[in-house]
C-alpha positions as CSV (number, residue, x, y, z in Angstrom):
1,X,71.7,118.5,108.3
2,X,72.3,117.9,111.9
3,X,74.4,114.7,113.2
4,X,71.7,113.8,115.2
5,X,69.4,113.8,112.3
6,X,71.6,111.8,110.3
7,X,72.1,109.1,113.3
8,X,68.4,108.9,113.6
9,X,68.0,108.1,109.6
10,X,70.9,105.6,110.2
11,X,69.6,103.8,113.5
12,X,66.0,103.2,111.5
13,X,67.4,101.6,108.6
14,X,70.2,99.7,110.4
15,X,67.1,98.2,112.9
16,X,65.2,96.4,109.7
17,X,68.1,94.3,110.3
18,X,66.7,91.8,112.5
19,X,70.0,89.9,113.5
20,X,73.0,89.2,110.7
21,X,73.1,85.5,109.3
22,X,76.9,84.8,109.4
23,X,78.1,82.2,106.9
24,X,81.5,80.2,107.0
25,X,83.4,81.5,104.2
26,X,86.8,80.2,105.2
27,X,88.9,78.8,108.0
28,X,88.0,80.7,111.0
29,X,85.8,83.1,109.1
30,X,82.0,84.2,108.6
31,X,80.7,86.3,106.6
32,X,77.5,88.7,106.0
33,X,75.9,91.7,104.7
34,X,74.8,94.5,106.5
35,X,72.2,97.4,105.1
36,X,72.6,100.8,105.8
37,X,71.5,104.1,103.9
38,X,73.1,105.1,100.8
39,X,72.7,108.5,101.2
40,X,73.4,109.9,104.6
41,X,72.8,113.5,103.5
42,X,68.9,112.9,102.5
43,X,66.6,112.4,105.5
44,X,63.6,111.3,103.4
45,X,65.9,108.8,101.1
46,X,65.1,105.0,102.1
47,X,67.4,103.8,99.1
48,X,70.3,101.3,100.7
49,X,73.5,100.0,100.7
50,X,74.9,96.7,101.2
51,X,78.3,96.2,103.0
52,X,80.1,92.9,102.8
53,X,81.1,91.9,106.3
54,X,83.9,89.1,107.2
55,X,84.8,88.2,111.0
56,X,87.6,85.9,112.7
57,X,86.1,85.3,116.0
58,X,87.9,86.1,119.3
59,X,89.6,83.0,120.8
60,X,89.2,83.5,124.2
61,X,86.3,82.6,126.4
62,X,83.5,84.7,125.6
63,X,83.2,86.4,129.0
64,X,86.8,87.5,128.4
65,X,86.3,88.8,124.9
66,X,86.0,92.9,124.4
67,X,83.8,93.2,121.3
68,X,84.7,93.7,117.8
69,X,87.7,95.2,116.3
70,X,87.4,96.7,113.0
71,X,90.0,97.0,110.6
72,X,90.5,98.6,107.0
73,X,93.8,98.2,105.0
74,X,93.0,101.8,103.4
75,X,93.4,102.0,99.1
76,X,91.0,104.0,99.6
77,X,88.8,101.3,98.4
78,X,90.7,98.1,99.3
79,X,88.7,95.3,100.5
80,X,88.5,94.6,104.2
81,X,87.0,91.3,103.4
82,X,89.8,90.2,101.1
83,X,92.3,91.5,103.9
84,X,91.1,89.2,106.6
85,X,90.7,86.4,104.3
86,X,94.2,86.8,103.0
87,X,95.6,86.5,107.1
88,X,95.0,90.1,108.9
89,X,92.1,88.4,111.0
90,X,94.0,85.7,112.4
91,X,97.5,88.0,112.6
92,X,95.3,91.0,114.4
93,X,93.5,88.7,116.4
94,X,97.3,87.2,117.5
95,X,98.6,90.6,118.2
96,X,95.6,91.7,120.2
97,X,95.3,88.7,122.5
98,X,92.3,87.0,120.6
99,X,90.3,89.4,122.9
100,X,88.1,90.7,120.0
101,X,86.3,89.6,116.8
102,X,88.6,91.4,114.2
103,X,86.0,92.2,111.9
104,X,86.8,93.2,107.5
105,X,84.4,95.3,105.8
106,X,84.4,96.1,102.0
107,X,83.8,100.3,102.0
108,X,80.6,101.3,100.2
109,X,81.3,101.2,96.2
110,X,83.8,98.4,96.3
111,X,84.8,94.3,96.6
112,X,81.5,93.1,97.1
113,X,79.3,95.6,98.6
114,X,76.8,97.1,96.5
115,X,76.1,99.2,94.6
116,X,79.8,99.4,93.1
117,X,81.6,102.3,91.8
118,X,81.9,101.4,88.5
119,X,83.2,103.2,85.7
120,X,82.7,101.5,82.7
121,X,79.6,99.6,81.4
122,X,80.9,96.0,81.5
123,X,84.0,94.0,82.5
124,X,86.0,94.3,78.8
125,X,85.3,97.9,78.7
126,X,86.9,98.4,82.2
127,X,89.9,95.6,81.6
128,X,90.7,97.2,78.0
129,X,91.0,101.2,79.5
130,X,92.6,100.0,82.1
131,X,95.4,98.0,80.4
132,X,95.7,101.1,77.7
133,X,95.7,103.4,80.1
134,X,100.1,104.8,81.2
135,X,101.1,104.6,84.5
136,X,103.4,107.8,84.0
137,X,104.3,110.0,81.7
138,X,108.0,109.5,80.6
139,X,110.6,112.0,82.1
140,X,114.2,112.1,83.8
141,X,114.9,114.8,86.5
142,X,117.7,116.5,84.3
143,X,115.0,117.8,82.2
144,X,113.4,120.2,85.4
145,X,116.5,122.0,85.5
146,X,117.3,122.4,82.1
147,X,115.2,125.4,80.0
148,X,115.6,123.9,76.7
149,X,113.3,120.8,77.8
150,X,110.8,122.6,79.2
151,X,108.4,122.1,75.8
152,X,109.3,118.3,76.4
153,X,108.5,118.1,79.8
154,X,104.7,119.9,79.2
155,X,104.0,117.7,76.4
156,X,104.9,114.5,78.2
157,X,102.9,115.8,81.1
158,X,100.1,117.3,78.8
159,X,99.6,113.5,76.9
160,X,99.4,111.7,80.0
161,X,97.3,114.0,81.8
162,X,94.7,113.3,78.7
163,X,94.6,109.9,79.5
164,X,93.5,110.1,82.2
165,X,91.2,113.1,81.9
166,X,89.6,110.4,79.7
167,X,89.1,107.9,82.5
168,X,87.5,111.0,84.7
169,X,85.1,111.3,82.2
170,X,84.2,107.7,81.9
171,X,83.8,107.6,85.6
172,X,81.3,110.6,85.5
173,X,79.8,109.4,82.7
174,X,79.0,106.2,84.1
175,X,77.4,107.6,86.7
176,X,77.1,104.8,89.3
177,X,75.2,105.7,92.5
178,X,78.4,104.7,94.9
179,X,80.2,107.9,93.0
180,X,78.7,110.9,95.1
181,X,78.1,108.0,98.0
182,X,81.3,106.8,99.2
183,X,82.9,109.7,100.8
184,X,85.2,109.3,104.3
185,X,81.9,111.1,105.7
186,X,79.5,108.2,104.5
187,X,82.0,105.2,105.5
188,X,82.3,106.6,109.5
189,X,78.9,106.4,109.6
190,X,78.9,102.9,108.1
191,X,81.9,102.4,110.8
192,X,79.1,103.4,113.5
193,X,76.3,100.9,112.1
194,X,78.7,98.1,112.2
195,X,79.3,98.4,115.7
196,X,75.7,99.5,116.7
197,X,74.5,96.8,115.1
198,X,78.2,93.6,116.4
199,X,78.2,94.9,119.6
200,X,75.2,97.5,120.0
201,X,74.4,100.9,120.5
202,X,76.5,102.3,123.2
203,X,79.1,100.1,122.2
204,X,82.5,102.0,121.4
205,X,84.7,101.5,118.3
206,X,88.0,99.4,118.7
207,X,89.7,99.9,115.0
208,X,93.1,99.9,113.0
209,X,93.1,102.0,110.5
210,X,95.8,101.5,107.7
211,X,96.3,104.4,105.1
212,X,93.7,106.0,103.9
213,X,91.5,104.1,106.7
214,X,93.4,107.1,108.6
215,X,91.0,109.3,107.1
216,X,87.6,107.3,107.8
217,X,89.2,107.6,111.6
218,X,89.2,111.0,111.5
219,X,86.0,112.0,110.3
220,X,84.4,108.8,112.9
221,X,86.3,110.6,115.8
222,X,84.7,114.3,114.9
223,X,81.0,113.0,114.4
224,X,81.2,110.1,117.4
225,X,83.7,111.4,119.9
226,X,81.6,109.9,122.9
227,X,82.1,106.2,120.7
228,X,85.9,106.2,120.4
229,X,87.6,103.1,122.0
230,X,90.5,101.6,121.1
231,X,91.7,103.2,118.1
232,X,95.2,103.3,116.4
233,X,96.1,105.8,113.0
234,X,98.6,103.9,111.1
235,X,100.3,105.4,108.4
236,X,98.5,108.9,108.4
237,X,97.0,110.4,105.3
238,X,98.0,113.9,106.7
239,X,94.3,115.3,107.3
240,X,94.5,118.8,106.6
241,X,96.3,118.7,102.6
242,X,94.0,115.8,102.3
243,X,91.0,118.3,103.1
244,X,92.9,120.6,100.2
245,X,92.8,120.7,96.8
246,X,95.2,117.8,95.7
247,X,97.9,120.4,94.9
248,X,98.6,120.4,98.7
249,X,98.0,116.9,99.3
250,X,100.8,116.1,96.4
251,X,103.6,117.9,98.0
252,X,103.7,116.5,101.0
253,X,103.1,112.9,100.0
254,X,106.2,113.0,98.7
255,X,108.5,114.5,101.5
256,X,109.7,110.8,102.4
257,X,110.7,109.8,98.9
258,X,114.7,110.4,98.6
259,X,115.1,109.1,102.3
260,X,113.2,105.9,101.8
261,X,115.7,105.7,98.1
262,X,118.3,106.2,100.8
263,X,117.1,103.6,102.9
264,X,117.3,101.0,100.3
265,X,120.7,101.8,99.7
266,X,121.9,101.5,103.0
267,X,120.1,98.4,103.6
268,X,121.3,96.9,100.6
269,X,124.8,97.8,101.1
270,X,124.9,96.9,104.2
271,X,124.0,93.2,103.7
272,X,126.3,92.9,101.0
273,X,126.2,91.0,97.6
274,X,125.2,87.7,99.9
275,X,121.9,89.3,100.4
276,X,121.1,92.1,98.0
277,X,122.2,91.2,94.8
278,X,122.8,95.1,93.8
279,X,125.1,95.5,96.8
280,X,128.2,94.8,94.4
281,X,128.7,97.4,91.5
282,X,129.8,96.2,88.0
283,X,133.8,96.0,87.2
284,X,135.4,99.4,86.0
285,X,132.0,101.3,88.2
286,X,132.7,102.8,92.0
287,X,129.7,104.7,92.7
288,X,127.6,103.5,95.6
289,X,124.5,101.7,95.7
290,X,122.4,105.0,95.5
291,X,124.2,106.8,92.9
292,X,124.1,103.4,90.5
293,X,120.3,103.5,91.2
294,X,119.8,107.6,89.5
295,X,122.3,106.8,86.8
296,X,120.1,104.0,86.1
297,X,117.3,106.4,85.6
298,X,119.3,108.5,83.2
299,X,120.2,105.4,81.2
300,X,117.4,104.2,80.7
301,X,115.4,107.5,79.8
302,X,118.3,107.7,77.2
303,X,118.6,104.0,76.1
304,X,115.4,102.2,76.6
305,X,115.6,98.4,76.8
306,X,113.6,96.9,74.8
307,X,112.5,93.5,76.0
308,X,109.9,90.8,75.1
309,X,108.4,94.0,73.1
310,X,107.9,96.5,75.9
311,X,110.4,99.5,75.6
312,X,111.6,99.9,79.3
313,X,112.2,103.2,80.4
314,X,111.2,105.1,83.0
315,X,107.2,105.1,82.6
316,X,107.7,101.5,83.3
317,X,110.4,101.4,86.1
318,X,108.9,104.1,88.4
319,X,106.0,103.0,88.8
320,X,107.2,99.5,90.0
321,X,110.2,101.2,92.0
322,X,107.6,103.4,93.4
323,X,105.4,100.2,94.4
324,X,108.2,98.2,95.6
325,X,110.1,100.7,97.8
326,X,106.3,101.2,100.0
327,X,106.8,97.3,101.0
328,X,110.3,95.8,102.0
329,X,109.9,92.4,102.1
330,X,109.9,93.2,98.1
331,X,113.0,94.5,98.4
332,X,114.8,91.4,97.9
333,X,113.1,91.0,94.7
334,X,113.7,94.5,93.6
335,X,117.5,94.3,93.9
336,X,117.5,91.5,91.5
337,X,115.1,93.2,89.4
338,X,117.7,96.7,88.7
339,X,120.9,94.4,89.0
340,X,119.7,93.4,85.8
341,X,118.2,96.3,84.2
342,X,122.0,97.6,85.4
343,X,123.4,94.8,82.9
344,X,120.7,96.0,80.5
345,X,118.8,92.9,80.8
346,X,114.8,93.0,81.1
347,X,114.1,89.5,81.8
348,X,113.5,90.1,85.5
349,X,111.3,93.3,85.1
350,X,109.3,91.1,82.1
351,X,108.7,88.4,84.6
352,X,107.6,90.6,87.4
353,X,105.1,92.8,85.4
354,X,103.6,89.6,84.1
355,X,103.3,87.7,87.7
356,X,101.4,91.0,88.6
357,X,99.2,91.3,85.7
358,X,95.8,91.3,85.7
359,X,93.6,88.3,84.0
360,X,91.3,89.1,81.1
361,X,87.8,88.7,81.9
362,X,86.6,85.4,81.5
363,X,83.1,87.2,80.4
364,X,83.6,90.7,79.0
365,X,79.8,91.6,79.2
366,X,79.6,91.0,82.4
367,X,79.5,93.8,85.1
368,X,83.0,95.5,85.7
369,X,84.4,94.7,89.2
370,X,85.9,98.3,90.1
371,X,89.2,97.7,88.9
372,X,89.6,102.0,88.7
373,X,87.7,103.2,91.2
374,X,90.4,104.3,93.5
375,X,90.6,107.2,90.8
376,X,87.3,108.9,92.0
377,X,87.6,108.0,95.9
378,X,91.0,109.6,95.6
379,X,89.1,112.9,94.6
380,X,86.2,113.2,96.8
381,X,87.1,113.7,99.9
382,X,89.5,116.5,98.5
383,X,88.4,119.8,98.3
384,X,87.3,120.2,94.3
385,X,90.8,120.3,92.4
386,X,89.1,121.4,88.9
387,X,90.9,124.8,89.4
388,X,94.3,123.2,88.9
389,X,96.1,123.6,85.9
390,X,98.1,121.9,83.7
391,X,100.8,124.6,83.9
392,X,100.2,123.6,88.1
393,X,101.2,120.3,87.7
394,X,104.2,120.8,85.6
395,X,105.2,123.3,88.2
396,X,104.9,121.1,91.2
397,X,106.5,118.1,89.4
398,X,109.6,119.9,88.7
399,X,110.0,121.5,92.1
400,X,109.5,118.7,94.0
401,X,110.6,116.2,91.7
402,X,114.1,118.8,92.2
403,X,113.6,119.0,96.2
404,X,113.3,115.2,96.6
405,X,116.2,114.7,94.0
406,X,114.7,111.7,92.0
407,X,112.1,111.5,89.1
408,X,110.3,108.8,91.3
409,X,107.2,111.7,91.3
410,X,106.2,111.2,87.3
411,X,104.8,107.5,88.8
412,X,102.5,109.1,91.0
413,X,100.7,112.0,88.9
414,X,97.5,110.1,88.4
415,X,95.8,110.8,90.9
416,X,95.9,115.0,90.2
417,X,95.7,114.4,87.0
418,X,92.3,112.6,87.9
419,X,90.9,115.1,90.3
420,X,91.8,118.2,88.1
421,X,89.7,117.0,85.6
422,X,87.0,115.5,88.2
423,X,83.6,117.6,88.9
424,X,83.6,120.0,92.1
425,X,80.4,117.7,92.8
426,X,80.8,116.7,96.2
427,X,78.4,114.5,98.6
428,X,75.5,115.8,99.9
429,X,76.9,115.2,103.8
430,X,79.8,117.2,103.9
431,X,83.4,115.3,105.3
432,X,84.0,117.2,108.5
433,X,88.1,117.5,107.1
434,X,89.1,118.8,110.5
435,X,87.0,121.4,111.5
436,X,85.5,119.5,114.5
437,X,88.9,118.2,115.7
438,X,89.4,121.3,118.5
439,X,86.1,119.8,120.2
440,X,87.0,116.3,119.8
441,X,90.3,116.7,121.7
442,X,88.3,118.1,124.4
443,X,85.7,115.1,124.5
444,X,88.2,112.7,124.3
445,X,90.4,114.3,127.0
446,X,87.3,114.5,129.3
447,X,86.7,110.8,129.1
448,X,90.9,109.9,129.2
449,X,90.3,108.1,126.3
450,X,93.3,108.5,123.5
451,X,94.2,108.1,119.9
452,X,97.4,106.0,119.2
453,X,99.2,107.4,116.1
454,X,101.7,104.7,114.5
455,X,104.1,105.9,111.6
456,X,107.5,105.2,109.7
457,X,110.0,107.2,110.0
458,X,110.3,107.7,106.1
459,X,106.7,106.4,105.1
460,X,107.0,106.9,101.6
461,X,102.8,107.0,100.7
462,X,102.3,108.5,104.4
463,X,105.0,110.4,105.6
464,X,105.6,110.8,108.8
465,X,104.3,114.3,108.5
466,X,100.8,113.3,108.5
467,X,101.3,111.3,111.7
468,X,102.6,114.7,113.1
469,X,99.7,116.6,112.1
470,X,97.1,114.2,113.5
471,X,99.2,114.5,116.7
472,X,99.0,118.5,117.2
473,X,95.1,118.6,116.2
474,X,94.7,116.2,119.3
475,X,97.2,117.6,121.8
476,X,95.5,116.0,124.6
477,X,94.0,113.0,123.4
478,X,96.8,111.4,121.4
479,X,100.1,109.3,121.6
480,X,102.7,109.0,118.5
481,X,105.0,106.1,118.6
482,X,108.0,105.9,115.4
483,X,109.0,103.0,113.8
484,X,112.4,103.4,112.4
485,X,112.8,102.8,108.3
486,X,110.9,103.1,105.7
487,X,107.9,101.0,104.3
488,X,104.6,101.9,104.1
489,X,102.4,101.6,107.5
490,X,103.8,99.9,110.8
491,X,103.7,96.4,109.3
492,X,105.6,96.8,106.1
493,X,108.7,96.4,108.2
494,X,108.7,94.5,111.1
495,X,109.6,96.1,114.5
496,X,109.3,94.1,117.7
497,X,109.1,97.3,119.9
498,X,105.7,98.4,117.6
499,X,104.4,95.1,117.2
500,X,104.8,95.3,121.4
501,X,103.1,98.6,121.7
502,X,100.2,97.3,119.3
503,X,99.4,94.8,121.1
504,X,99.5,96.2,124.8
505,X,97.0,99.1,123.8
506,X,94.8,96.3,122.2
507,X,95.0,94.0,125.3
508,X,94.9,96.6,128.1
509,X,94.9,100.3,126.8
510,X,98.0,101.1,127.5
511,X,100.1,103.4,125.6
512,X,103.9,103.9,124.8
513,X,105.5,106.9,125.8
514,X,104.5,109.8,123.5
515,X,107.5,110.2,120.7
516,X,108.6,106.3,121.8
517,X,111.1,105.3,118.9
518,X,111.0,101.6,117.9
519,X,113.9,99.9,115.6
520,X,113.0,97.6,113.2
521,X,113.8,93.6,113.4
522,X,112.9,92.3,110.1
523,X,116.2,91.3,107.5
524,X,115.2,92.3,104.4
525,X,118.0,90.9,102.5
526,X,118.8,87.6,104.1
527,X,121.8,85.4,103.5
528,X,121.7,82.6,101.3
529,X,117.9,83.3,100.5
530,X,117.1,81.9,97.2
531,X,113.4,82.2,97.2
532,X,112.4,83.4,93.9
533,X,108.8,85.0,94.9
534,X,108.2,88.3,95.3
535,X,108.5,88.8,99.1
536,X,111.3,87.9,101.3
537,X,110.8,85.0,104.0
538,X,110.5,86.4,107.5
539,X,113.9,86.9,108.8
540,X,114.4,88.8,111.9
541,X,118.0,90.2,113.8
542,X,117.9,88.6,117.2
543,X,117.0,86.4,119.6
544,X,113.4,85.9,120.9
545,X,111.2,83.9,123.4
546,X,108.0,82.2,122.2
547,X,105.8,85.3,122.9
548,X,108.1,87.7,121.2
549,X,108.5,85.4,117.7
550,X,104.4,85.0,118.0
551,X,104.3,89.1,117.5
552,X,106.8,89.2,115.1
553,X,105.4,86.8,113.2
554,X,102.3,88.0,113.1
555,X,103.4,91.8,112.2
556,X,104.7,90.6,109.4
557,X,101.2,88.3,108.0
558,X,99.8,90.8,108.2
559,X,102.1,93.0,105.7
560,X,101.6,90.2,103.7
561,X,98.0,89.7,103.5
562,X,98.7,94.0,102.3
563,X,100.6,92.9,99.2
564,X,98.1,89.8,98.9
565,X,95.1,92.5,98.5
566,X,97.4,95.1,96.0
């Protein structure tokens, strides 16, 4: 099926929208629904979506204002909506000059667009797997060296892979309409009714994409070259492995790991016990901040601590050191947390897993919410993964879990574990991966428009790599600008150079120099900070005028309006 066909089917449905009712649903914010077609891949299908729109209007006059600016915090599957409630409207709309309406959307299948991706039958089904269900399978790095624990190592792997074969099969079994639906394919072309129908038809798209809304960019650039305007790839799920079976895409997710581990340690030690309580090593120990850190690991595989019930060990601490080390404004909190896991103390790590638990469903019979349906949108816009074996994923968790030099990898195995034992079914409209990109360089080049490609240096979900790759598929229609540290995205660590160069392509197109380096300015571990919640107060190094503080400031709202959506 032909673009063109596909952009008629789209423009007929999207016109029996005559006008969108917007409703105040908060300070500063509207919100509405917006119809489009569920199935982009069936010309004769008149079966429709529902997309939950949310919008902080531009400030400025509205002669002055540009349009709409669309933004998606990636998952895949996190809510737009929820992420301009939680701040990123009024943060974007401070960083971009309040020129635009920064305008949230919840993806098709998820939040509150319909129909959901659901994967259980009602809300107790879908709270009680999901609660059940490990985050990792249990295993130390000395293991992938060692022969005599390769039996141990492949049953560990073998019984958490089983779980969550089980949640696969749930997902498939459920059946929901959204599961074939809700490909990067379907959601550019959802990206093109939203601004055929905010700002019309010939209108261009203005849009931050965050994460996996990296991947949504690229397939919107491939099918609507002639419709790109102001667009910036933040944190870049590297679009050729993510076009791959998930094999690929797992190896080089995890290039960043040991160096953002490394960052931590070096910005710990450096601010000393006054601001990272792990900076200072018990009596009778002299190893340094990141050597403390892997014997942790090893003691704790070896000697669980058992606390409040839960056995901690490392199926429960790297998972949350995995979480943590993507956002450091946690950082802060997750010092205190191993200081005391060093002292063999779980009262921290108790208190943190519960302040991050999920409520129990005030009515279990009602319908599920879509609590696990990240699991499937992981898989389909991969190439089918079913060909993956076990013997595969024990194989690439020892080699890279050996390359990176830290057992960090066993907290992130669902999500091949999932797509291994996920169909080959694939949407109808096939994702375009990056087979259009060569011609898309060309039509971008031709009308001097050009992508600006935003990454951490050690992006620990996104490596850097993926920015990289993004940049050589568009040589001539793309500029990559580095912030310095880790984090996961742009905002994750404040950097008044990026927040800067944001802002100036936003309010007047113009771009940094390509391969501009940005340090950040954000203290992570403050002085004499004695908050006790999970992010650290904004902090920053120098000394700023009004302007500069307003960018800053914002940057970092808008990181947190991340961790308010997680």
């Amino acid at each position: 099926m032909s673009f063109v066909s596909v952009f008629l089917v789209a423009s007929t449905l999207a016109a029996q929208v005559s006008g969108l009712v917007w409703t105040a649903c908060g300070t500063g914010l509207d919100c509405t629904t917006i119809q489009v077609p569920l199935e982009y891949g069936n010309i004769s299908s008149v079966t429709a979506a529902n997309l939950a729109l949310i919008r902080y209007k531009a400030t400025v006059a509205s002669t002055a204002r540009l349009g709409s600016l669309l933004v998606n915090p990636g998952g895949p599957g996190a809510s737009g909506v929820n992420f301009v409630a939680a701040g990123a409207g009024a943060a974007v709309s401070a960083l971009s000059g309040g020129l635009y309406d920064i305008i949230g959307w919840d993806p098709r299948g998820v939040g509150a667009s319909t129909p959901l991706l659901e994967c259980f039958a009602n809300a107790s089904a879908e709270y009680d797997f999901a609660n059940a269900l490990p985050s990792a399978p249990n295993l130390w790095l000395g293991q992938f060296t060692n022969a005599s624990e390769d039996a141990a190592v492949e049953s560990a792997i073998s019984g958490f892979d089983a779980s969550v074969a089980a949640l696969a099969d749930a997902c498939v079994a459920e059946n929901s309409k959204a599961l074939f639906t809700s490909s990067a394919a379907y959601n550019a072309r959802d990206m093109l009714n939203i601004v055929d129908e905010l700002d019309g038809t010939t209108a261009k798209l203005n849009y931050w994409g965050f994460s996996y809304g990296t991947v949504y960019l690229a397939e919107f650039i491939q099918a609507y070259p002639d419709r790109v305007g102001r667009i910036i790839a933040d944190g870049v799920v590297d679009p050729i492995t993510n076009s791959d079976t998930y094999a690929a895409q797992l190896a080089v997710d995890q290039v960043s790991t040991r160096d953002a581990l490394n960052d931590f340690a070096t910005f710990c030690t450096t601010a000393g016990s006054a601001g990272c309580p792990f900076a200072t090593a018990p009596t009778g120990v002299t190893a340094n901040v990141a050597t403390r850190m892997d014997n942790m690991q090893k003691d704790l595989f070896n000697n669980p601590i058992v606390a409040s019930g839960l056995s901690i060990s490392l199926d429960v601490l790297n998972p949350v050191l995995n979480s943590l080390l993507r956002v450091p404004t946690t950082w802060q909190t997750l010092a205190s947390v191993l200081c005391d896991l060093e002292a063999r103390n779980g009262t921290s790590m108790i208190a943190l897993l519960t302040s991050l638990a999920s409520a129990a469903p005030t009515n279990g019979s009602a319908a599920g919410v879509g609590t696990l349906s990240v699991n499937p949108l992981n898989c389909i816009d991969n190439a089918p993964s079913s060909k993956i074996t076990l013997a595969d994923v024990v194989n690439l968790t020892k080699t890279i879990s050996v390359q990176e030099n830290t057992p960090l990898l066993n907290a992130g195995l669902t999500p091949i574990s999932f797509c291994r034992n996920f169909p080959d079914t694939r949407a109808l409209l096939a994702n375009a991966g990056t087979s259009n990109m060569s011609n898309t360089d060309g039509v971008l080049a031709a009308a001097k428009s050009s992508i600006l490609i935003i990454s951490p240096s050690h992006d620990v979900a996104t490596p850097l790599k993926g920015a990289q790759t993004l940049r050589d598929l568009l040589p001539n229609s793309s500029t990559l600008a580095i912030r310095g540290g880790s984090g996961h995205t742009s905002i994750s660590h404040v950097s008044l150079g990026m927040a800067e160069a944001v802002s100036a392509f936003f309010t007047a197109g113009t771009l940094p120099a390509d391969g501009a380096f940005f340090a950040v300015d954000q203290d992570v571990f403050p002085a004499g900070v004695t908050d006790s919640s999970l992010v650290t107060p904004a902090v920053f190094n120098g000394t700023y005028t009004t302007a500069q503080q307003a960018l800053l400031t914002a940057t970092y709202d808008i990181g947190i309006a991340f961790l308010m959506i997680g």
